[in-house]
DRENTOR-667494 format. One line per 8 residues: their letters; for each residue x, y, z of N, C-alpha, C. Coordinates in nm, 2 decimals. Example, Ala and Ser with C-alpha at 12.3 -4.5 7.8 and 13.67 -1.06 7.14 Angstrom:
BEGIN
as> 1.32/-0.57/0.78/1.23/-0.45/0.78/1.32/-0.33/0.78 ~ 1.28/-0.22/0.71/1.37/-0.11/0.71/1.29/0.00/0.79
//
This chain:
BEGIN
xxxxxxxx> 3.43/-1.32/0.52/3.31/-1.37/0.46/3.30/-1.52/0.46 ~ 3.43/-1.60/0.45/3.41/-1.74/0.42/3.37/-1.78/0.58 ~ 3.41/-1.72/0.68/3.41/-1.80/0.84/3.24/-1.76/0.84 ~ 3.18/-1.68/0.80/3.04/-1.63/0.80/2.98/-1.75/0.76 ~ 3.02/-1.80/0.63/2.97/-1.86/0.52/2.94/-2.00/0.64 ~ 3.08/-2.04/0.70/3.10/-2.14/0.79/3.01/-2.16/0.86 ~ 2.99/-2.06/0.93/2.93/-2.06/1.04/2.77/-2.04/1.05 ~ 2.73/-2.02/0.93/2.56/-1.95/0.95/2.52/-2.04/0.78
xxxxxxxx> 2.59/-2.10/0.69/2.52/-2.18/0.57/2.59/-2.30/0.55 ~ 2.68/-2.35/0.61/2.69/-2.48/0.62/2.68/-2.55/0.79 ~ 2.64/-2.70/0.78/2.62/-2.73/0.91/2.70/-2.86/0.90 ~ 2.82/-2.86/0.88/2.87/-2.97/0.90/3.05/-2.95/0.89 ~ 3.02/-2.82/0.99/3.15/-2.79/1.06/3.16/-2.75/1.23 ~ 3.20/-2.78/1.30/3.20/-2.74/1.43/3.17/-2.63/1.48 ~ 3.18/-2.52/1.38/3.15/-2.40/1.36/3.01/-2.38/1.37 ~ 2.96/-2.42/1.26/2.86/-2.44/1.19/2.71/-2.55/1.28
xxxxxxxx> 2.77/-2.64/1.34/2.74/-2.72/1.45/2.65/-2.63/1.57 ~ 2.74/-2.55/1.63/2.72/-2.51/1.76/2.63/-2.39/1.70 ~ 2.69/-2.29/1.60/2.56/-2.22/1.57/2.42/-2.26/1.56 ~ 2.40/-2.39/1.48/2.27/-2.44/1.45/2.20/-2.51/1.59 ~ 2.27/-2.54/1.69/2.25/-2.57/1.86/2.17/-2.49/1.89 ~ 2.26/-2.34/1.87/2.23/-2.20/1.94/2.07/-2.18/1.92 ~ 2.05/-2.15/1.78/1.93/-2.12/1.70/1.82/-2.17/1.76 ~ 1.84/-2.32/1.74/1.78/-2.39/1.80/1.70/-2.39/1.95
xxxxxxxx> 1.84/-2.40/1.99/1.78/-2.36/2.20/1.73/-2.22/2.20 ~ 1.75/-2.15/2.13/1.65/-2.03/2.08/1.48/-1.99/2.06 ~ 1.48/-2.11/1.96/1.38/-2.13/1.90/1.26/-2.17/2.05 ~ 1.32/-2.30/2.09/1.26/-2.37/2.19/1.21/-2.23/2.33 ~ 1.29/-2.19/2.32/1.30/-2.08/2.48/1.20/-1.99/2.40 ~ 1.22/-1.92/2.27/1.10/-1.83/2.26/0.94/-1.89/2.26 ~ 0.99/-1.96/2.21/0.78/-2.10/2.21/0.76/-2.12/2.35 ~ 0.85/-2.18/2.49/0.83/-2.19/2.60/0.77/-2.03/2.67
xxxxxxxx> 0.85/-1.90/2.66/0.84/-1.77/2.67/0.69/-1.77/2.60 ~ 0.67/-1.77/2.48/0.53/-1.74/2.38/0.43/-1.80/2.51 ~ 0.45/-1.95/2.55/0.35/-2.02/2.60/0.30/-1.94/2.78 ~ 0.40/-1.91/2.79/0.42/-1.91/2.96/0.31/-1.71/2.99 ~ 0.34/-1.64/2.84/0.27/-1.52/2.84/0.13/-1.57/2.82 ~ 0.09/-1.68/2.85/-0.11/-1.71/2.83/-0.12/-1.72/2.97 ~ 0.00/-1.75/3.03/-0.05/-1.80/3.20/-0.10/-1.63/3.25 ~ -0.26/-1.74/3.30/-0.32/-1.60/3.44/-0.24/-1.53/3.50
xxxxxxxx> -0.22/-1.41/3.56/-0.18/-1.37/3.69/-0.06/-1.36/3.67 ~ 0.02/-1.34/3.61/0.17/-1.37/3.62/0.20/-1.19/3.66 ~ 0.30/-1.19/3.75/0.31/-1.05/3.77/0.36/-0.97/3.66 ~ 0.41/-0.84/3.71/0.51/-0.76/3.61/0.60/-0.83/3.59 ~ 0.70/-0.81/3.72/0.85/-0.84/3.66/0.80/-0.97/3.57 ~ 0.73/-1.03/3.56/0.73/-1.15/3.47/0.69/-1.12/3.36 ~ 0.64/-1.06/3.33/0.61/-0.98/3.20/0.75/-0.90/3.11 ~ 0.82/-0.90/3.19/0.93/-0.73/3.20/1.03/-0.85/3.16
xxxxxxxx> 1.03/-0.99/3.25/1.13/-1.07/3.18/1.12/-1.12/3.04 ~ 1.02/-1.16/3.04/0.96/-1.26/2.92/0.97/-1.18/2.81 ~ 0.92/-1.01/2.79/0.95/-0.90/2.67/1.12/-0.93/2.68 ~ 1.20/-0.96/2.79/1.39/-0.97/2.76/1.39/-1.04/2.66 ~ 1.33/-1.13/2.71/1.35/-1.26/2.64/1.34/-1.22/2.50 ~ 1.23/-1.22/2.48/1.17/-1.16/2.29/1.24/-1.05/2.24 ~ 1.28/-0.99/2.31/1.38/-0.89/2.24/1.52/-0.95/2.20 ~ 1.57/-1.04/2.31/1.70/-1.10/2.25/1.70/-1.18/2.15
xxxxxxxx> 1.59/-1.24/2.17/1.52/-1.32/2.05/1.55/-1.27/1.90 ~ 1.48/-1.19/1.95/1.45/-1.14/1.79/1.53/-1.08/1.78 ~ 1.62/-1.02/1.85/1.76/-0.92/1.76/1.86/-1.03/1.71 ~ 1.90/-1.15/1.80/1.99/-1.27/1.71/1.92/-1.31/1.63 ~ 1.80/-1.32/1.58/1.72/-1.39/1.44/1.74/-1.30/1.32 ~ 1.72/-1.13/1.40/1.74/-1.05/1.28/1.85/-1.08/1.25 ~ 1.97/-1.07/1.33/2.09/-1.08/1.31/2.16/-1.21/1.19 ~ 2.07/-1.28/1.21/2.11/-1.42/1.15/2.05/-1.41/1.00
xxxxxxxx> 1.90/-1.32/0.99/1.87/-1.28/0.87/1.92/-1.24/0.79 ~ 2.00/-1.11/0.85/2.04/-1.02/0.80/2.17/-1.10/0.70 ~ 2.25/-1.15/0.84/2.40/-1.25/0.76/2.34/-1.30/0.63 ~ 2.24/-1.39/0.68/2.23/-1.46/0.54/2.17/-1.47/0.44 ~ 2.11/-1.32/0.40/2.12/-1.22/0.29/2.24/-1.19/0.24 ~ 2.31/-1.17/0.31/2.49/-1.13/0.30/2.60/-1.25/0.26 ~ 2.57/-1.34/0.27/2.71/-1.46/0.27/2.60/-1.51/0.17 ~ 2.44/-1.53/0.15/2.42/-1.59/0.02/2.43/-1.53/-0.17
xxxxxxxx> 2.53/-1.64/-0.21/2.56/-1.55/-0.35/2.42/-1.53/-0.42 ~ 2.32/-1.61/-0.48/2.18/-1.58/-0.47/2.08/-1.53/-0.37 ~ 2.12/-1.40/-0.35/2.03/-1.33/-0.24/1.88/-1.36/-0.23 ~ 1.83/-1.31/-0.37/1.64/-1.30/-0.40/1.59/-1.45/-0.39 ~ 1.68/-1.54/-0.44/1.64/-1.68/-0.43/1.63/-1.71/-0.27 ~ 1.73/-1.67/-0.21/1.66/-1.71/-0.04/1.58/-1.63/-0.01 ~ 1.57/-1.48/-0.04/1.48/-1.43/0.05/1.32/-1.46/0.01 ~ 1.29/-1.50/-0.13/1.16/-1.56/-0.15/1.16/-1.73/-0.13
xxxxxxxx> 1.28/-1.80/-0.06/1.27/-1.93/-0.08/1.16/-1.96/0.05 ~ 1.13/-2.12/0.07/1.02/-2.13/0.20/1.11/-2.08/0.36 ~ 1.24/-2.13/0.36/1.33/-2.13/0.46/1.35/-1.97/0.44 ~ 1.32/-1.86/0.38/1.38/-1.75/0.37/1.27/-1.67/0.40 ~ 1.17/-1.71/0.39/1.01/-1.64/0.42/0.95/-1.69/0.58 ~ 1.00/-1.84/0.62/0.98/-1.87/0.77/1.07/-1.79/0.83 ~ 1.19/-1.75/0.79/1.35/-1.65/0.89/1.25/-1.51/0.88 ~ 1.17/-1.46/0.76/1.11/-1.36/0.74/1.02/-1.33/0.90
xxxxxxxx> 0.90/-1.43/0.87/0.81/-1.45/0.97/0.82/-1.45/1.07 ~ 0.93/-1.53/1.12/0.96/-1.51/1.31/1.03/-1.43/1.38 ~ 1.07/-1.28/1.27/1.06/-1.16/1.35/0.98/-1.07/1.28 ~ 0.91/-1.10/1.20/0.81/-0.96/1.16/0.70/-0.92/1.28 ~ 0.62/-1.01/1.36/0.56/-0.98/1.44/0.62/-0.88/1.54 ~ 0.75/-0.89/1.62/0.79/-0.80/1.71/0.78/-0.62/1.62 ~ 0.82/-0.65/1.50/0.82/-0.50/1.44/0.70/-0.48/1.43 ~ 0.62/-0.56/1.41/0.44/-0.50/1.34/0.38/-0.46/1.46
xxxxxxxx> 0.39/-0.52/1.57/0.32/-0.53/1.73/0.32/-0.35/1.78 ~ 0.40/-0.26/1.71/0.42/-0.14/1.75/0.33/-0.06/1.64 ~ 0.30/-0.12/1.52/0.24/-0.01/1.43/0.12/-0.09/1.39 ~ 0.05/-0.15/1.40/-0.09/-0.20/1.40/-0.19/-0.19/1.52 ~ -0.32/-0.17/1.47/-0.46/-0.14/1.54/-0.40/-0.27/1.67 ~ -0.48/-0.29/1.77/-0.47/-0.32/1.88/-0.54/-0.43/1.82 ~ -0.64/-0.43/1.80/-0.74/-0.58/1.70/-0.62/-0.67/1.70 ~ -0.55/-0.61/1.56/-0.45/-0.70/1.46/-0.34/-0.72/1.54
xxxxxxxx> -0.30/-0.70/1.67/-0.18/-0.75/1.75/-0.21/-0.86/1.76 ~ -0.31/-0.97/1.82/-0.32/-1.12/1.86/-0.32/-1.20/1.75 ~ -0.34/-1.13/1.61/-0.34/-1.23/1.46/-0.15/-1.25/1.46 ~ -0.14/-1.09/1.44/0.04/-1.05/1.46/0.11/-1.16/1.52 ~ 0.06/-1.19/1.61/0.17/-1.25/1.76/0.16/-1.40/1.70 ~ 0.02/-1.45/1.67/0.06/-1.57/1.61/0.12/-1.59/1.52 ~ 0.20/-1.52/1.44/0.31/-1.52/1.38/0.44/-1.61/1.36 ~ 0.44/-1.59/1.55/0.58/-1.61/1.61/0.56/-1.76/1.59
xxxxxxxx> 0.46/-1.82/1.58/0.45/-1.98/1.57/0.56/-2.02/1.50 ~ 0.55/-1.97/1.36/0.63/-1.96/1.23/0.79/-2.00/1.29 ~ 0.76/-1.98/1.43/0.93/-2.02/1.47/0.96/-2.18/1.47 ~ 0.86/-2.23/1.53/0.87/-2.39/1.48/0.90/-2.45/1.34 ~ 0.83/-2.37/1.24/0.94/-2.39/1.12/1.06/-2.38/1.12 ~ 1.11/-2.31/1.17/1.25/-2.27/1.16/1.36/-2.38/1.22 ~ 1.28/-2.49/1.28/1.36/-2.58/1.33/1.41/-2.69/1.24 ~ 1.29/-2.70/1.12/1.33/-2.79/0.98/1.42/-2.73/0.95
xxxxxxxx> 1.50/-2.61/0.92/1.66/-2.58/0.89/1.72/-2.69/0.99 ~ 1.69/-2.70/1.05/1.83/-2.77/1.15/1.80/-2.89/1.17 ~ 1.71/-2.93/1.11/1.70/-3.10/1.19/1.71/-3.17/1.06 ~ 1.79/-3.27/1.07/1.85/-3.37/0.91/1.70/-3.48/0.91 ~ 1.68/-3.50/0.99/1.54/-3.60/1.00/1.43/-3.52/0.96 ~ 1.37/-3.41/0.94/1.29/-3.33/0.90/1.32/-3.32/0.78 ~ 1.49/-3.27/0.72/1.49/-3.29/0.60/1.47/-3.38/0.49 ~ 1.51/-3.49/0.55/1.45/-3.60/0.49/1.32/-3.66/0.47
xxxxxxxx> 1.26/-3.60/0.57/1.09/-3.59/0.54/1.05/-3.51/0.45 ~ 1.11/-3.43/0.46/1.06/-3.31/0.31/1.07/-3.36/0.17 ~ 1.18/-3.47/0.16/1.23/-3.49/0.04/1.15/-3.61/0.02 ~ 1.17/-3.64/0.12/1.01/-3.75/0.06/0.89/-3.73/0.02 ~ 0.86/-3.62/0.10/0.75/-3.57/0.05/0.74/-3.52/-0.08 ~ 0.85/-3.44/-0.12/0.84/-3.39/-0.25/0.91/-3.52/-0.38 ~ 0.95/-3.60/-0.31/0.95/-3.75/-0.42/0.78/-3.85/-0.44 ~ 0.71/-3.82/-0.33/0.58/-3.84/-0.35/0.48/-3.76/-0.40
xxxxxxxx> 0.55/-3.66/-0.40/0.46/-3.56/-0.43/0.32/-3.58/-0.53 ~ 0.32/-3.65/-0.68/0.21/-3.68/-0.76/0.10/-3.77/-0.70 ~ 0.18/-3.86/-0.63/0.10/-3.98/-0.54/0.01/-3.88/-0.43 ~ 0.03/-3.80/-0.39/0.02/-3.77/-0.23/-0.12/-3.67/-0.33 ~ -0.09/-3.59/-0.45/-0.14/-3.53/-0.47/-0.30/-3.53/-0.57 ~ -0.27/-3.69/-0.60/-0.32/-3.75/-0.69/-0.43/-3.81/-0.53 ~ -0.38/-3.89/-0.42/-0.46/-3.90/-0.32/-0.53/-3.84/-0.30 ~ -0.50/-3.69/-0.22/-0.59/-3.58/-0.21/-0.69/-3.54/-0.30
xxxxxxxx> -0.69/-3.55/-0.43/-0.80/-3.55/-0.50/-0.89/-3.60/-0.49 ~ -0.85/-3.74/-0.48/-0.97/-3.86/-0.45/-1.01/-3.87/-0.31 ~ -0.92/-3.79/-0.22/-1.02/-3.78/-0.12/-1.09/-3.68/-0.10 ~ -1.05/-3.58/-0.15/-1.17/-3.44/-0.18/-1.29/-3.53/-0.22 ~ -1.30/-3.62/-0.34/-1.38/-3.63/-0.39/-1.48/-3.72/-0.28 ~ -1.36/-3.80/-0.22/-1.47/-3.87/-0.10/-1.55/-3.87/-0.01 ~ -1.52/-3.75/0.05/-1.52/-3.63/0.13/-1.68/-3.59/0.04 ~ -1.68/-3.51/-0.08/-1.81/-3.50/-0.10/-1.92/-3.63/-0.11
xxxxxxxx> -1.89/-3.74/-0.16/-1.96/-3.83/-0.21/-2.00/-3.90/-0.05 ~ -1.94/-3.87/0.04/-1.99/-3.93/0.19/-2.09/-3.81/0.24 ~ -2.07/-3.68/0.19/-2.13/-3.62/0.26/-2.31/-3.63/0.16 ~ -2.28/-3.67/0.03/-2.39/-3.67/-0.06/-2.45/-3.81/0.02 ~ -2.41/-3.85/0.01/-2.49/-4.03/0.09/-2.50/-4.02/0.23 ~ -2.50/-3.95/0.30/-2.51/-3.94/0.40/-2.66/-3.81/0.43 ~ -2.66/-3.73/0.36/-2.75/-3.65/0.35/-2.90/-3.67/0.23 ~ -2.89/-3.80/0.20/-2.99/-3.84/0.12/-3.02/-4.00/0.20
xxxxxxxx> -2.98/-4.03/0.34/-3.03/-4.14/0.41/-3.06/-4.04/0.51 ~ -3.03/-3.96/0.57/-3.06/-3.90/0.70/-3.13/-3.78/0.70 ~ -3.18/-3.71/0.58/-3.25/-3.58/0.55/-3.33/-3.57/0.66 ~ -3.41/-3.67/0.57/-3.54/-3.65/0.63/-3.56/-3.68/0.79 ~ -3.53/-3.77/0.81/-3.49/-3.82/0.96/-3.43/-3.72/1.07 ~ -3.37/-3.62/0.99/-3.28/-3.55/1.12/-3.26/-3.41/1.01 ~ -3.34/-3.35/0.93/-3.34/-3.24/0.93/-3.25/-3.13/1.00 ~ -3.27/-3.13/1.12/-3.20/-3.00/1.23/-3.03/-3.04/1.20
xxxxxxxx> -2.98/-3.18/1.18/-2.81/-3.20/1.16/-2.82/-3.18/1.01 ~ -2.86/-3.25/0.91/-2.82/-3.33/0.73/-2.92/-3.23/0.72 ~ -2.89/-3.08/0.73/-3.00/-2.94/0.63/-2.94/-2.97/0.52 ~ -2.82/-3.00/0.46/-2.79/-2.96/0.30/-2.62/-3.01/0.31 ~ -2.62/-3.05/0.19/-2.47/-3.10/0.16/-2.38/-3.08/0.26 ~ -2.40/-2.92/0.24/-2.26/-2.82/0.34/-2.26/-2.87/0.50 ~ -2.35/-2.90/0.55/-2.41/-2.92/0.66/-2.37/-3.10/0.71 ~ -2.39/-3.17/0.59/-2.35/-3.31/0.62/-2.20/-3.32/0.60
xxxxxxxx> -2.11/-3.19/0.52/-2.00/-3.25/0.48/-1.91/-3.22/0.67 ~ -1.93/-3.18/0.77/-1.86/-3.20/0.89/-1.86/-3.32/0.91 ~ -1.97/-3.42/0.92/-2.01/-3.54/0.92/-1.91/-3.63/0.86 ~ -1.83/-3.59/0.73/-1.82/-3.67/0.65/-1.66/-3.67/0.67 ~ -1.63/-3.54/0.73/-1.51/-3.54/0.76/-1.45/-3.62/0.89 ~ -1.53/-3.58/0.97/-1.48/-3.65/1.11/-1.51/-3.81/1.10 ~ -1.59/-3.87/1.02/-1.60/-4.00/0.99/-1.51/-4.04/0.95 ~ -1.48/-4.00/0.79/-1.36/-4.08/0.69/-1.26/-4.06/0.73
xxxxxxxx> -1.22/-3.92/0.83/-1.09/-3.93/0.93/-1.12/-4.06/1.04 ~ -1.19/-4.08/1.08/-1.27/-4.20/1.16/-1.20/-4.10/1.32 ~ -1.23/-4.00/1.33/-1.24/-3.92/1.45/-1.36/-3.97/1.49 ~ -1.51/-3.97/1.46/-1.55/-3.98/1.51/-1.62/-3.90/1.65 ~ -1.67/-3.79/1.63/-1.67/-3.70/1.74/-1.82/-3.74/1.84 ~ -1.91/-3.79/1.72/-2.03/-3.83/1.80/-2.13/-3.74/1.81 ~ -2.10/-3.60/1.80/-2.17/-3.48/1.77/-2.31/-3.51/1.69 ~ -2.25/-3.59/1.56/-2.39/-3.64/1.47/-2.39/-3.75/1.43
xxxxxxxx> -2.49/-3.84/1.42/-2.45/-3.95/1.38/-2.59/-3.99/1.32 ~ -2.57/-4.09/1.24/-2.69/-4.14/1.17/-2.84/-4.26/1.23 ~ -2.93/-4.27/1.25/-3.05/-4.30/1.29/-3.10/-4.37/1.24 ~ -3.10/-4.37/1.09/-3.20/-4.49/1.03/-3.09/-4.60/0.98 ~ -3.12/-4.72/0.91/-3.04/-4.85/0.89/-2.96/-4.84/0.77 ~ -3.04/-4.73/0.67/-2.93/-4.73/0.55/-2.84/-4.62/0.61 ~ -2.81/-4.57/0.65/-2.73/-4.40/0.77/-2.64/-4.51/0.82 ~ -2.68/-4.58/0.85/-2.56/-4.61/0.95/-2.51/-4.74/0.84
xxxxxxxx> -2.56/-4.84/0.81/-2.45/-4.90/0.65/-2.41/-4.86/0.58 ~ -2.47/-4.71/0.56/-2.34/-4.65/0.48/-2.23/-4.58/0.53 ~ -2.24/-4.55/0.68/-2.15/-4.51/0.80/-2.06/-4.62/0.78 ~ -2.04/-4.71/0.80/-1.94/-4.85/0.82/-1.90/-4.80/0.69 ~ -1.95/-4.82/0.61/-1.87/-4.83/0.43/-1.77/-4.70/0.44 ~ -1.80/-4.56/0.50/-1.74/-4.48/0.51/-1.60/-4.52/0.58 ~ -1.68/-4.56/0.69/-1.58/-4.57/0.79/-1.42/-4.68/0.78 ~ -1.47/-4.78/0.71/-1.41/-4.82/0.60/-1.30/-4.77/0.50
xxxxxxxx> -1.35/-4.67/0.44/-1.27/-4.63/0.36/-1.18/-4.54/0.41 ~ -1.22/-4.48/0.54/-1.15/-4.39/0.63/-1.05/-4.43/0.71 ~ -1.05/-4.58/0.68/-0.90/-4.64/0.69/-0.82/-4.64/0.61 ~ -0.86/-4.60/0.52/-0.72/-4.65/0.43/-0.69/-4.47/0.38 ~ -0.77/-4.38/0.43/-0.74/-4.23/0.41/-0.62/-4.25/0.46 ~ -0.63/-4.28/0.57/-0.49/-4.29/0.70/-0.40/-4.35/0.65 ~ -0.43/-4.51/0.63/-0.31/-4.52/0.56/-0.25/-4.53/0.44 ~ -0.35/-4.52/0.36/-0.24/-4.51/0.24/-0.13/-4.37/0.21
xxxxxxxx> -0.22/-4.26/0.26/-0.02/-4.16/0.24/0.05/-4.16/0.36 ~ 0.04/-4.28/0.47/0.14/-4.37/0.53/0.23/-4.41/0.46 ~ 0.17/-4.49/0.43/0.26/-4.60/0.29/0.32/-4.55/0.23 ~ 0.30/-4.42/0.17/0.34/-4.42/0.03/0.45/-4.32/0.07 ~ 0.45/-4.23/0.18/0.54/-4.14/0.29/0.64/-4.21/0.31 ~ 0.61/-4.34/0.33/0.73/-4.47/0.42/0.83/-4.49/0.28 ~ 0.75/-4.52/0.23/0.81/-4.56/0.09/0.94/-4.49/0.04 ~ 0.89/-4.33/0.05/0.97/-4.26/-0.07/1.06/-4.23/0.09
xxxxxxxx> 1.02/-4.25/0.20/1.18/-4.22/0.29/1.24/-4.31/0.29 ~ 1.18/-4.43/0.31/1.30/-4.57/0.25/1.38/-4.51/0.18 ~ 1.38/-4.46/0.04/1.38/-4.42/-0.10/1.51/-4.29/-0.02 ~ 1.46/-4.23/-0.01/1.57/-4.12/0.04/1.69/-4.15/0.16 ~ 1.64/-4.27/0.21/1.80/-4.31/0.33/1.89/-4.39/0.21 ~ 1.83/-4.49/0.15/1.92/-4.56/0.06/1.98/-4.45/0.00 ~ 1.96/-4.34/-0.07/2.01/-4.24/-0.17/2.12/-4.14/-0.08 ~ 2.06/-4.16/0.04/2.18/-4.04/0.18/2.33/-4.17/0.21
//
């Protein structure tokens, strides 16, 4: 039980190392495999390989599941933890793909995405992003508010200069708030844009503030990882 323990919940044994490699180059080969099943025309045998693939796949992930239900002394705390519900997710699709309507297979299969999470177990630089995140957390969350709120108040000003002017784009709040998003993100798509002189002064003022959307939970992200290397 303890070499188990070694080997599959700690990563800072040689043991422990090479498994977390494994997983890994795992991970990568099933997402390249996922991608390579959208190519046109690909024959059988290519089909016939690519299911090898997903099957190996997914029998070492259950495998890996399974362990560490087993070597962890708090079982229920990992299996509802986020890391214990992404290990969930990147084999539930191969089991569902056999007992669901033909519809719900393509929702199913995007599932497997859920494997790209699974690489934050293993990467120390991701974890350290998490923890920043969750040291920012009030800031980050307290932002989002106020940009929800900005988000409406661009789409409210923006649909009381250009109503009347462009009717068929600014029908009603709901209708200007696309507008308001791809602005204050300063995407910018060009799809709709404003016509008369107060529409577009208040486009710059947006656009404006749609700088600092960007960066201020830059900043404040940079911050608390400063904050987390000093503390590592």
């Amino acid at each position: 039980m303890e070499l188990l323990k070694e080997i599959i919940i700690r990563s800072d044994t040689r043991r422990g190392r090479i498994f977390d490699l494994i997983i890994q180059v795992l991970i990568v080969i099933s997402l390249i495999s996922f991608s390579i099943e959208t190519l046109p025309g690909l024959s059988g045998n290519t089909y016939s390989f690519l299911a090898g693939i997903e099957v190996f796949v997914v029998v070492v992930f259950t495998v890996e599941y399974v362990l560490r239900i087993i070597v962890t002394e708090k079982k229920l705390s990992y299996i509802f933890s986020f890391y214990g519900v992404v290990d969930l997710l990147a084999i539930l699709p191969f089991y569902l793909s056999g007992s669901v309507s033909l519809q719900a297979i393509r929702i199913i299969r995007l599932l497997r995405l859920f494997r790209i999470l699974k690489l934050a177990r293993y990467n120390a630089a991701l974890e350290r992003i998490g923890k920043a995140i969750w040291i920012a957390k009030e800031e980050l969350v307290l932002f989002g508010a106020v940009t929800l709120m900005l988000l409406y108040l661009s789409a409210l000003g923006i649909y009381h200069f250009e109503h009347a002017a462009q009717p068929e784009h600014f029908r009603s709040i709901f209708d200007s708030l696309w507008w308001a998003v791809s602005t204050l993100t300063t995407v910018g798509y060009g799809d709709i844009y404003p016509v008369t002189l107060g529409g577009r002064l208040f486009t710059f003022v947006v656009l404006m503030l749609g700088l600092g959307v960007v960066a201020v939970p830059t900043g404040i992200i940079a911050s608390a990882l400063s904050t987390v290397r000093k503390q590592g």
